[in-house]
Backbone as ProteinMPNN parsed JSONL, in Angstrom:
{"seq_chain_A": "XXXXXXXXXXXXXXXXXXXXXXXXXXXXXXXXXXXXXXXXXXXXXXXXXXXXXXXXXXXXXXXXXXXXXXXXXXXXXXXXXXXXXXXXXXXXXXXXXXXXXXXXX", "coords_chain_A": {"N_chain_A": [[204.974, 126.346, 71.492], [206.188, 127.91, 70.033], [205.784, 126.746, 67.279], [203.156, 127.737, 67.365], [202.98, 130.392, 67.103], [204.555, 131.027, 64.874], [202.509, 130.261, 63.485], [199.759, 132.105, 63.899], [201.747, 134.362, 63.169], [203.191, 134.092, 61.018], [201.529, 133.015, 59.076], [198.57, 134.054, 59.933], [199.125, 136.868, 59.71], [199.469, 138.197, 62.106], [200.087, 140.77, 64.183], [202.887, 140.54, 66.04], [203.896, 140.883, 69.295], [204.813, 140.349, 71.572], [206.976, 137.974, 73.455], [207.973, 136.891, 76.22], [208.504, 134.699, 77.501], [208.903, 130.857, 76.287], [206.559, 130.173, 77.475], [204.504, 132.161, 77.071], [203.047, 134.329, 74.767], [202.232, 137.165, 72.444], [200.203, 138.884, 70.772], [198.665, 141.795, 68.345], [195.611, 142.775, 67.551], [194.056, 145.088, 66.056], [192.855, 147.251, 68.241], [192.939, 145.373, 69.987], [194.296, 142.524, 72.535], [195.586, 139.53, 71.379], [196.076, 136.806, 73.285], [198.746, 133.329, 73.774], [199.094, 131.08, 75.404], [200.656, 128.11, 77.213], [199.204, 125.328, 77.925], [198.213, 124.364, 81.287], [199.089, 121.639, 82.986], [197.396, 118.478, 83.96], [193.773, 117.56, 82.753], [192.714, 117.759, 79.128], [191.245, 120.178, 77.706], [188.344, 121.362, 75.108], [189.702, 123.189, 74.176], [189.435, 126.516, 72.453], [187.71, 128.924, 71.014], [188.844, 131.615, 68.668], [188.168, 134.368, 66.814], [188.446, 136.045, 63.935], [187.747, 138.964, 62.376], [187.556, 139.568, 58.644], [188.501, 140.957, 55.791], [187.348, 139.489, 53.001], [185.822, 136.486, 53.264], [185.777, 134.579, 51.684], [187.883, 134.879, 49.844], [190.048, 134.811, 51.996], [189.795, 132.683, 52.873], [190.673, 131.003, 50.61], [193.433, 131.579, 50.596], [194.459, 130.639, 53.059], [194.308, 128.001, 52.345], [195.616, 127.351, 50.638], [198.017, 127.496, 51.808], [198.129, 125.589, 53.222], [196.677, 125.324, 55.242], [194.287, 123.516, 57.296], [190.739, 123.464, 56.835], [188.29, 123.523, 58.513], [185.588, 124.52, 58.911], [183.263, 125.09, 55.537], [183.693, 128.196, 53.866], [180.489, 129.937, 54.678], [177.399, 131.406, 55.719], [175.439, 133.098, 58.144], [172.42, 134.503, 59.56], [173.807, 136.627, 60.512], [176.513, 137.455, 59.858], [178.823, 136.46, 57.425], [181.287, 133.564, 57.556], [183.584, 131.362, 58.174], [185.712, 128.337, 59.421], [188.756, 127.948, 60.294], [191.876, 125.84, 61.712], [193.875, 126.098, 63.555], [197.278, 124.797, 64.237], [197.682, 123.554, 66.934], [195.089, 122.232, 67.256], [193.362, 124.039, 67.87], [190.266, 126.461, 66.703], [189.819, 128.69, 65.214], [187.866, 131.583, 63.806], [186.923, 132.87, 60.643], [185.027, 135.86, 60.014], [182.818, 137.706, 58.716], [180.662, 141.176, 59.36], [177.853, 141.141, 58.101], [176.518, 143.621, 58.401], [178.801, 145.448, 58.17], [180.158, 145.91, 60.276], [182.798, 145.353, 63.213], [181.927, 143.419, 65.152]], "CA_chain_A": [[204.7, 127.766, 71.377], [206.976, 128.263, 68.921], [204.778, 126.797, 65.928], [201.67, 128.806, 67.048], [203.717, 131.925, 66.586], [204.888, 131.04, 63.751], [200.907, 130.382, 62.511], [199.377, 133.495, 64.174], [202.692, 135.842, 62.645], [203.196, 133.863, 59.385], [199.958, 132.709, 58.213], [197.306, 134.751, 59.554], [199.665, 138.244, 59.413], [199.043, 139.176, 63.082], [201.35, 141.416, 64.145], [203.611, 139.633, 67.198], [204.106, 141.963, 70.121], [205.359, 139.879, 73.264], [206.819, 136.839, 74.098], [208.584, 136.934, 77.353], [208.919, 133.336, 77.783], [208.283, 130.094, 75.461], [204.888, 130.304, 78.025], [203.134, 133.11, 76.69], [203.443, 135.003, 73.397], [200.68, 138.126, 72.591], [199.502, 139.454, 68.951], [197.802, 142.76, 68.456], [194.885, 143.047, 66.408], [193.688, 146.485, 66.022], [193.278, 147.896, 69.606], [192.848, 143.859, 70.727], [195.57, 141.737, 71.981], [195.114, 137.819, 71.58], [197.485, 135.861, 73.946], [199.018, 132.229, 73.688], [199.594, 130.361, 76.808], [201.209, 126.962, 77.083], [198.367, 124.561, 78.964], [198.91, 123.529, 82.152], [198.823, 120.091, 83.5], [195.977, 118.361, 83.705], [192.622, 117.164, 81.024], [192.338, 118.925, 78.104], [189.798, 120.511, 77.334], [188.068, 121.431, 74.141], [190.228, 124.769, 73.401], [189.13, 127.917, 72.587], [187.299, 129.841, 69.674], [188.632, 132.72, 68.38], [187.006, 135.056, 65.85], [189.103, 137.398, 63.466], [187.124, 139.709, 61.281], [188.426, 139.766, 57.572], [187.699, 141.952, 54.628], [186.517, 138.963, 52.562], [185.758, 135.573, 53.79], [185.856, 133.244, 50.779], [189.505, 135.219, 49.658], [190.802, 134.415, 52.957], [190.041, 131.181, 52.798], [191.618, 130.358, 49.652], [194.58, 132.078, 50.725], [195.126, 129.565, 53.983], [194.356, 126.886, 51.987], [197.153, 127.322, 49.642], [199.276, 127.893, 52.712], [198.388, 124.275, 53.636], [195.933, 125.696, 56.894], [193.408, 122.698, 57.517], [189.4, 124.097, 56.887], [186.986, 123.025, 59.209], [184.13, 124.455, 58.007], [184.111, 126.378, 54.565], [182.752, 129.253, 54.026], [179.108, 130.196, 54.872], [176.688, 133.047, 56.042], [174.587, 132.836, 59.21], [171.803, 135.93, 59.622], [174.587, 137.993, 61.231], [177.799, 137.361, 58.829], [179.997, 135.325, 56.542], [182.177, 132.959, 58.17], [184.793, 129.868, 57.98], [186.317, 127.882, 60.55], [189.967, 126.614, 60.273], [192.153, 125.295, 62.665], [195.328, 126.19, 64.001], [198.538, 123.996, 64.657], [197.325, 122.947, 67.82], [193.682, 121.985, 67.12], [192.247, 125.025, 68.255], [189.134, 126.623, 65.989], [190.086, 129.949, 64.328], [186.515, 131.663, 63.315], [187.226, 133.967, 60.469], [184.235, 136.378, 59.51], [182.561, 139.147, 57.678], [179.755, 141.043, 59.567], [176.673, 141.966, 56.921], [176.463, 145.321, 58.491], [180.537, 145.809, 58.244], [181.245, 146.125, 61.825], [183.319, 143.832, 63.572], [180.998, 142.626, 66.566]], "C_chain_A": [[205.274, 128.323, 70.069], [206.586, 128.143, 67.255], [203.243, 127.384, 66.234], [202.375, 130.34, 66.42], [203.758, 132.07, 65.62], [203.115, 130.89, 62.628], [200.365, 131.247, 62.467], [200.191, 134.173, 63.585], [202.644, 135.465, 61.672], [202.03, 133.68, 58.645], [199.155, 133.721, 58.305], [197.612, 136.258, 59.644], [199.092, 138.641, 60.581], [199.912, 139.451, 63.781], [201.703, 141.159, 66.022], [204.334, 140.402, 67.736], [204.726, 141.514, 71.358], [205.924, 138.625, 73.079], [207.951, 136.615, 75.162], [209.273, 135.544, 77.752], [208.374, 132.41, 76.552], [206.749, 129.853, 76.077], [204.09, 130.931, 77.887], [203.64, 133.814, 75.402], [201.918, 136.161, 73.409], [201.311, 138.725, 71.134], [198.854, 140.765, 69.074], [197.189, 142.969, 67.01], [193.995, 144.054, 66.605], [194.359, 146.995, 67.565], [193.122, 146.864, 70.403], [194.179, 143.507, 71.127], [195.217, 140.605, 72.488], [196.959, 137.03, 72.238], [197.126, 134.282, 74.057], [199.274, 131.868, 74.78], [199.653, 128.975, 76.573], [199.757, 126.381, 78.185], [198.877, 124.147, 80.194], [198.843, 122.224, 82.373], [197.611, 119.699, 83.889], [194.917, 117.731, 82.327], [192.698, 118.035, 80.08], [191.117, 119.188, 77.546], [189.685, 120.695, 75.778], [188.581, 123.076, 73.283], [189.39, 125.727, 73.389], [189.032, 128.274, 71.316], [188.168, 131.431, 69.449], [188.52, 133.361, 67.129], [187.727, 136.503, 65.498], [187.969, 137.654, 62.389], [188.576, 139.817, 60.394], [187.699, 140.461, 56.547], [186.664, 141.139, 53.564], [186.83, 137.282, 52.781], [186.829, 134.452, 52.814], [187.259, 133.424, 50.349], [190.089, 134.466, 50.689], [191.197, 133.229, 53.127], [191.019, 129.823, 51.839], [193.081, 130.559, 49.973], [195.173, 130.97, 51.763], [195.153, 128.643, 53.134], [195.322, 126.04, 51.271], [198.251, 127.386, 50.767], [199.409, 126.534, 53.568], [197.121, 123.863, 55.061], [194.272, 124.459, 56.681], [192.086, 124.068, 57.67], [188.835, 123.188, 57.362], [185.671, 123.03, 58.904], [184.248, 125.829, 56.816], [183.165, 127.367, 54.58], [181.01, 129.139, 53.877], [178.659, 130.92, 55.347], [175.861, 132.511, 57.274], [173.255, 134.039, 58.735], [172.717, 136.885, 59.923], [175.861, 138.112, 59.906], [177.709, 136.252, 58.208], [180.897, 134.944, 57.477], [182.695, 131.611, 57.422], [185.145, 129.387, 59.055], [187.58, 127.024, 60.238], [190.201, 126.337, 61.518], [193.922, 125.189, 62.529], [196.828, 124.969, 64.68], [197.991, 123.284, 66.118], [196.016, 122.198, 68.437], [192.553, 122.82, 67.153], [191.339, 125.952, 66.987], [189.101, 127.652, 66.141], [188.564, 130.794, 63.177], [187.129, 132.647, 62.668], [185.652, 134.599, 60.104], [184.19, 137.336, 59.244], [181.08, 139.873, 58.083], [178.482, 141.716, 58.382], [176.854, 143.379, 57.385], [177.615, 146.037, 58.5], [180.884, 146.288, 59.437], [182.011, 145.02, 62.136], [182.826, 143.033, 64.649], [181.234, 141.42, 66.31]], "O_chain_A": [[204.729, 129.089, 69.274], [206.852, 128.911, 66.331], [202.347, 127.433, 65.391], [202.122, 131.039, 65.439], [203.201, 133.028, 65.082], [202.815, 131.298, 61.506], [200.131, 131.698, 61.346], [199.532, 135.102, 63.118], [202.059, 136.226, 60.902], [201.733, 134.292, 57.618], [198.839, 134.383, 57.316], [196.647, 137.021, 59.665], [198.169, 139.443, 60.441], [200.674, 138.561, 64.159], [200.989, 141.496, 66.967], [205.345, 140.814, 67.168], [205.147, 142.351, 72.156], [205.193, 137.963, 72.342], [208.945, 136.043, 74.715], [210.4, 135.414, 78.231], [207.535, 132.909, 75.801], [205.845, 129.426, 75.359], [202.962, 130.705, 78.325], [204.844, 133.723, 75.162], [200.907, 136.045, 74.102], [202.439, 138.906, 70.676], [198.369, 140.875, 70.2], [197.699, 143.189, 65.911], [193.085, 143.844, 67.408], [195.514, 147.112, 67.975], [193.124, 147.13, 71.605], [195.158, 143.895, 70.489], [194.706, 140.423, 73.593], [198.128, 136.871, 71.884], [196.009, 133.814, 74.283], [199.979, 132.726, 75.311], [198.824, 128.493, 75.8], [199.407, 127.079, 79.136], [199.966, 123.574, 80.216], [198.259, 121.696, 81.427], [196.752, 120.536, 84.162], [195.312, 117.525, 81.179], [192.749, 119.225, 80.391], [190.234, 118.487, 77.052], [190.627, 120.326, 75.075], [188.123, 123.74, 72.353], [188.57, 125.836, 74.301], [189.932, 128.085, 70.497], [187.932, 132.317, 70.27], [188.897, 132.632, 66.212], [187.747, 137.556, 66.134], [187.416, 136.791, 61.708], [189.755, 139.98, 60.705], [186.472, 140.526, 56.471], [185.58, 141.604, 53.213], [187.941, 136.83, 52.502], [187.899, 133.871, 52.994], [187.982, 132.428, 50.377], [190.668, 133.431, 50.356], [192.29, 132.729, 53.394], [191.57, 128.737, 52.016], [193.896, 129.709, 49.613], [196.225, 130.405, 51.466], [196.31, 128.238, 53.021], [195.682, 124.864, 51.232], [199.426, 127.304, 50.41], [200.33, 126.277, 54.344], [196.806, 122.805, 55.606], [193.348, 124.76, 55.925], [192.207, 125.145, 58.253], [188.771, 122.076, 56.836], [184.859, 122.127, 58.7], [184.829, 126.911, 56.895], [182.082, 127.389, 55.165], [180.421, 128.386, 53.101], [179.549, 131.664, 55.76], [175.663, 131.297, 57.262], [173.205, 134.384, 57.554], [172.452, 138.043, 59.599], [175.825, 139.054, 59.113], [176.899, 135.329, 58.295], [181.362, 135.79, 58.24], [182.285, 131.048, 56.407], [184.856, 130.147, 59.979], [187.585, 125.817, 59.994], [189.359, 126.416, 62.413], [194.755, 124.592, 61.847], [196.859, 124.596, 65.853], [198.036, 122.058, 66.008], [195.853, 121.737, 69.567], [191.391, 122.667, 66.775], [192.14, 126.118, 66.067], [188.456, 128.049, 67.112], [188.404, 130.514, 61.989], [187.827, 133.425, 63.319], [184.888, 133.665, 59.861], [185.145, 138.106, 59.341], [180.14, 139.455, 57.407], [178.524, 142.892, 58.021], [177.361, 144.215, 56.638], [177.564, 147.226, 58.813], [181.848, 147.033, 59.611], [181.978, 143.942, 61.543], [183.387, 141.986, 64.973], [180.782, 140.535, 67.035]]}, "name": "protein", "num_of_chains": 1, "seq": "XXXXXXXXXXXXXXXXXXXXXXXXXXXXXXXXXXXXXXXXXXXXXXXXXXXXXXXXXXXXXXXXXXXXXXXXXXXXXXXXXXXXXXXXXXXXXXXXXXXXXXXXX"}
């Protein structure tokens, strides 16, 4: 738990609001809040996407990269946005994007 924290608060600057136990930790992004939970016992599954809007993709990207943050997939555009895909300390698949119409949907 302790090195996601440290990835979510240090790396991707999201501001670290809870952690009650080394079993859960919580972030708040805007009026969101993204929580960490330790897995339980058991298969593992294939993790969990999640999807921060950023002001500009390809910046962002350079910026982890220098910070050492493994890229999955580099930047690229769909019809809807700009996106990237790194990958966080624990394998899990960090979508950042940019939507064309500047919302954050």
């Amino acid at each position: 738990m302790a090195r996601s924290v440290e990835f979510y608060r240090d790396v991707l600057a999201l501001e670290y609001t809870e952690s009650p136990s080394d079993y859960w930790s919580e972030f708040t992004v805007g009026s969101t809040t993204i929580a960490l939970q330790k897995p339980g016992p058991g298969p593992k599954g294939l993790g969990c996407a999640v999807a921060i809007a950023v002001e500009d993709v390809q910046e962002t990207v350079a910026e982890l990269r220098a910070k050492g943050v493994r890229i999955l997939r580099e930047p690229g555009e769909s019809r809807f946005c700009h996106f990237a895909v790194i990958q966080d300390p624990d394998g899990n698949s960090v979508w950042l994007h940019r939507c064309k119409d500047d919302t954050h949907g």
